[in-house]
Every structure is written in C-alpha cells, then in structure tokens.
N, C-alpha and C positions, 0 to 999 in steps of 0.2 A: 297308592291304591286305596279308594274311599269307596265303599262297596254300599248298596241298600239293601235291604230287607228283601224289597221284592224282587232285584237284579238276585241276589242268592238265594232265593228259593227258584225263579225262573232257571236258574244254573243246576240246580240238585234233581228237579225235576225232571229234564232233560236226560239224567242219567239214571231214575231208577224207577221202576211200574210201579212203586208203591206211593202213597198218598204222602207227601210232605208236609207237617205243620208245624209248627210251637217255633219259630224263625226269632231266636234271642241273641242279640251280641252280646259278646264274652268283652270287659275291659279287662288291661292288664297288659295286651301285648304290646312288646315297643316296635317287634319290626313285622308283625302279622296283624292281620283284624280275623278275629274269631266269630264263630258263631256258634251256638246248641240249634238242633232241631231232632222232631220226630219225621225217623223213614219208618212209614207203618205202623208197626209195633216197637220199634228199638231205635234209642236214641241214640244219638253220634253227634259228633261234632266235627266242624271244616272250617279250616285254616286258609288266608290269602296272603300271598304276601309279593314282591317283587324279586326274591329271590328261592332258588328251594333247596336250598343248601342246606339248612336247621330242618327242615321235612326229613329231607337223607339222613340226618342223624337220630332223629327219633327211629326213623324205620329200622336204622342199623342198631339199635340201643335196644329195642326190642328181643333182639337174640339173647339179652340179659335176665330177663322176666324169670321171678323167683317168686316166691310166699316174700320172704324179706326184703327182695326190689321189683314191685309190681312196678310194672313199665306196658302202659294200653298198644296195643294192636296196631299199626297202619295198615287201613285198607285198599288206599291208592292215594299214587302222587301223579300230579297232570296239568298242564298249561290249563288259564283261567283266564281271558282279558286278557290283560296285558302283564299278566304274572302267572302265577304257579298256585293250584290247590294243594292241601292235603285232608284225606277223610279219615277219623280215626275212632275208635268205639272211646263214650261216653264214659266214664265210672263218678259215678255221684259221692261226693264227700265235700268235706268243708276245708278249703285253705288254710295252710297254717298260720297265717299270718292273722287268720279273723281267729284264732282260739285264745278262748281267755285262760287264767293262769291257772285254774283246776285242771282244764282238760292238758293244756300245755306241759302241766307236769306226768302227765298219767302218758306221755308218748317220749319220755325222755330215752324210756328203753329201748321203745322200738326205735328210738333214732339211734341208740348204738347199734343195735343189729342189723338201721340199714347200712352204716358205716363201713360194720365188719361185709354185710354181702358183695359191699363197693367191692370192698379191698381184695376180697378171693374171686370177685367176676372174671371168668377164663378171656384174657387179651390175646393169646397167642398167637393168633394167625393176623395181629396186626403187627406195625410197627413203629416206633419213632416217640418224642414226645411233645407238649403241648397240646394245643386245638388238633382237633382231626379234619384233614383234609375229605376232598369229594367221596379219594376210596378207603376213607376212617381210617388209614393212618396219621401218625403225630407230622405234625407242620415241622418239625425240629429235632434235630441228633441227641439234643442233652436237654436235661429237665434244668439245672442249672442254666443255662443258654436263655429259656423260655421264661426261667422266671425273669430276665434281666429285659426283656423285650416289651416289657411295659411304656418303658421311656418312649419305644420307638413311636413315631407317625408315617406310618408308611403311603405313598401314593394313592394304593390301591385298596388299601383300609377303608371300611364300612366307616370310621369315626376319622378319615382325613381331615386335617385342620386344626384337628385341636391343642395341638403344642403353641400355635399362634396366636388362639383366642386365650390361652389359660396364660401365655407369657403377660397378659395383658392388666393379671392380677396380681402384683408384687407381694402381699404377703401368703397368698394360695400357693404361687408357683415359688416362693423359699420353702412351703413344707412338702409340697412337693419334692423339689430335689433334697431335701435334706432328709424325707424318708426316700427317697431312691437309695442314695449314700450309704444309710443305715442299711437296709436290703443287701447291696452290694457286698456290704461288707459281712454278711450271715451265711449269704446264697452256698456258698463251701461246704458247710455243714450239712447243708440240704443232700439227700441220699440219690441217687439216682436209679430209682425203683418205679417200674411202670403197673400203676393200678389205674382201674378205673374212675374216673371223678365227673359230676355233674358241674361242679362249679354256679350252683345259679340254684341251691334248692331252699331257699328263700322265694323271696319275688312271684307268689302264686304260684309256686310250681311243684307244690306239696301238698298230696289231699290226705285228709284222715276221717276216717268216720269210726264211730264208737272204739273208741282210744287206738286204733290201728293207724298206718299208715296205708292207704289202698292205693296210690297211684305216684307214681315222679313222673312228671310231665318234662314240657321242654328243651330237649336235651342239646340244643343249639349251640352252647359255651362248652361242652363235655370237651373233657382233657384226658390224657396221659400221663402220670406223674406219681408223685407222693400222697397215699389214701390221706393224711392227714390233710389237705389241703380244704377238703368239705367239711371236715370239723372247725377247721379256722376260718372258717365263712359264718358259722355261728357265732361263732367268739366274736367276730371282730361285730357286725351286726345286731348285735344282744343288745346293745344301746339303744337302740331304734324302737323295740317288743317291747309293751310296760310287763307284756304277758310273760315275759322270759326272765322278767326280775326275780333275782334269787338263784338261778338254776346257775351249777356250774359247771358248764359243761366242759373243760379242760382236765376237771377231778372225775367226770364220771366217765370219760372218754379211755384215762390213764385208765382207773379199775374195772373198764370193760375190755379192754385191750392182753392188760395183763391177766385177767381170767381167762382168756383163751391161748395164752402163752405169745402174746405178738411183743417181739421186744420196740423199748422206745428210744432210741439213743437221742440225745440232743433235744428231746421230745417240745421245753420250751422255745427254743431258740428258733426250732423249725417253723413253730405257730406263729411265732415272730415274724418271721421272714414271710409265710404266706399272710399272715393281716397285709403287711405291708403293700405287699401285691395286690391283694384284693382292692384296698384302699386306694392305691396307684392304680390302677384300670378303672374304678368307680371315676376319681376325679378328671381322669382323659374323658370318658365317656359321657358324664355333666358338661362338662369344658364345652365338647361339640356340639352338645344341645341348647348349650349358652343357659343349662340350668343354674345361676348361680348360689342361690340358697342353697341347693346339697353341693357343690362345690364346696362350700363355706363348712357346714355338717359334716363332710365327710373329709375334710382336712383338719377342722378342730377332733373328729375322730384319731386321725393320724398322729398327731402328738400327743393322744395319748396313750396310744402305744411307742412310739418314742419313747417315752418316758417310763415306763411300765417293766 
C-alpha cells in the first residue's frame, strides 16, 4: 500500500467536518505508511497499512497509560482501500534516536522508571506468553518455548523465507546457529514471569521532550515475558547510538531495580540470553528483506556477545 498525499487527505476529509491541512508523511515505518495532519484545531496522525493487527495492539496497550508509560489514545480503527486505517492523537516530541548524548543522558532515569512501570502494568486478565494474539493474549504456554521460536520460519509468518535466503550466507548463517546454540543453552535460567514488554522501543518508537519521556508508540512486537527483556534491547543496540556511548545501562538498570526491592537472580545470563534473541529476530528479519549489510552488523553484533 503506497498512499498520496492527496488520496489521504481526500480519505480524512470524508470522515470529519472540520478543515483538513498540514498532510506530512511520517518515515520510519516498515509495515505502515504514516501521516501527521491538522483536523481543525488538533493534530493527529493515521496509519495505513495491509494488516491491523499492530493497530489492535496499540489500542489495547493503551489501557496501560500512566505518567511513567504514556501510551497516545486510538481513535478509531477501520478498512481503508485495500487495507486498514488507524487514527491516533498526535503528542509532539523528539525520537530517541535523534537525541544527542547530553539530552540522552538526562532521560536515563526516566528510562528506568519506564522499565519499572512495564514491569508492574496490571496483565491479569490476559494470558499466555510471547507476541499477543488478535484477543492480546500470549501466542505461547511458556516464555522459555518463545524464546526458542526465533529459529522458526513458519508458513504463515509475516518474514516467510528467510531461513532460505540467510542459508545462502555461510559465515551469517554459522553465527547464526552458533548464537542460537548459545541461547538454547541459557533459555533455563530464564524465569517464567509474565510482565509487559514493548520489545521495539528503539526504532522511532520513543518520544521525549524536555528530558521526559512523553509517548511509546508502536506497540506491534509487544510481548509477554521477562521485564528484563526491554532493558536488553538497549544493551544489545548501544552499538549502533554514538549518543549512548558511555551510558551503562546494565549498571543502572541493576541499581534501579534493587532500589525498589525487585530481586535479580541470574540477572547477567538472562540479558544474555534475550541479546541473543533480539539479535536472532533482527537477522531473520534482514534475511527476508535481503538487507544484507545489517545482516552483516548485526551478526558481527552477535559474537560479540558470544564472547562477552
């Protein structure tokens, strides 16, 4: 779905009396095309994509919205062409990803305390672990189970094919299997405690404005599992930010954790085991894009935790 400007303001229009203008696509998304615009007085922005199954998850990820996990509004979700909208209120701030390393240090806190608000988000009334399915519960019986499901290529997977194209890369696909191996052999240790996780709050999906955190976006990959997992999506990632150089966030994570009394058993080994993962989902997901330079990146990534 390739959408124009004026095909999505003729779309917005359609659906509300007030005056549509300022029509800006959003870069960044891999399975939507975004837009900003002005309804009226208030801006918003609307999502297209071919499926709305990440729309569902933002709307249900919303029942989370706290001072410490601001998570925007949906307004409505709705077929669009030959896909699916969604509208959601705008919140103005800057990517974490464009912060340079003054600002980037001055939100370290508030990244543990969006951590901690993951980790006590009320899950109750769902169930299961890994991805959340259409009615937001977990795709999977055991968090252990889930994290080994990396290898898979399943049929009916969004990234079908890619175990084919990545076998095609002899020394990608040995560190590949050789951090699967390593994983496999950690996953034990891994606790089997269901918190909430965005898994993805990198990749534009983080706003801050004056050293705050004001918005998580995206909530499409959101998991069930071990809170630690979103702290090891920094870690493993930190390579990539020159802005992050310095920050350690394993050390600040341990003494924000233990200030609130949360025990850490196994606390490195754990991080271990989710890099791995992360780094094993990144490289299927390059594989099927046939990106191979982060293929490359994000496998010399991988042994170096191997090695670590």
């Amino acid at each position: 779905m390739k959408l124009t400007k004026l095909e999505v303001q003729q779309f917005i229009q359609g659906r509300t009396d007030n005056e549509v203008s300022d029509i800006t696509a959003v870069s960044g998304g891999e399975w939507s095309q975004a837009f900003f615009y002005q309804d009226g007085d208030i801006q918003k922005i609307i999502r297209f994509s071919n499926i709305d199954e990440d729309f569902k998850r933002d709307q249900f990820a919303y029942s989370f919205n706290s001072p410490q996990l601001p998570i925007p509004q949906v307004e409505e979700i709705g077929r669009a062409f030959d896909g699916y909208f969604v509208i959601s209120e705008r919140v103005e701030g800057e990517m974490i990803d464009n912060l340079d390393p003054v600002e980037m240090q001055k939100i370290v806190s508030k990244l543990m305390d969006l951590f901690g608000a993951m980790r006590l988000a009320d899950i109750s009334k769902s169930k299961g672990f890994g991805g959340l399915d259409r009615n937001s519960n977990g795709t999977d019986n055991s968090w252990k189970h889930f994290l080994l499901t990396c290898a898979d290529d399943l049929p009916n997977g969004r990234t079908h094919g890619w175990k084919k194209k990545l076998a095609d890369r002899k020394i990608e696909n040995d560190i590949f299997n050789q951090s699967y191996q390593l994983l496999s052999s950690l996953v034990d240790i891994c606790p089997e405690n269901r918190h909430l996780i965005h898994s993805d709050l990198l990749h534009f999906n983080l706003l801050v404005k004056e050293s705050r955190i004001v918005a998580v976006i995206d909530w499409g990959c959101a998991k069930y599992g071990d809170f630690l997992y979103d702290l090891a999506w920094f870690v493993f990632w930190q390579f990539y930010y020159p802005s992050m150089n310095g920050i350690d966030f394993t050390k600040e994570a341990k003494k924000y954790f233990e200030s609130v009394g949360v025990a850490l058993p196994n606390f490195e080994k754990r991080l271990k085991c989710y890099q791995l993962n992360i780094g094993l989902d990144s490289m299927a997901y390059c594989s099927f894009k046939e990106n191979w330079k982060n293929v490359k990146m994000v496998s010399d990534r991988l042994l170096e935790v191997i090695n670590s």
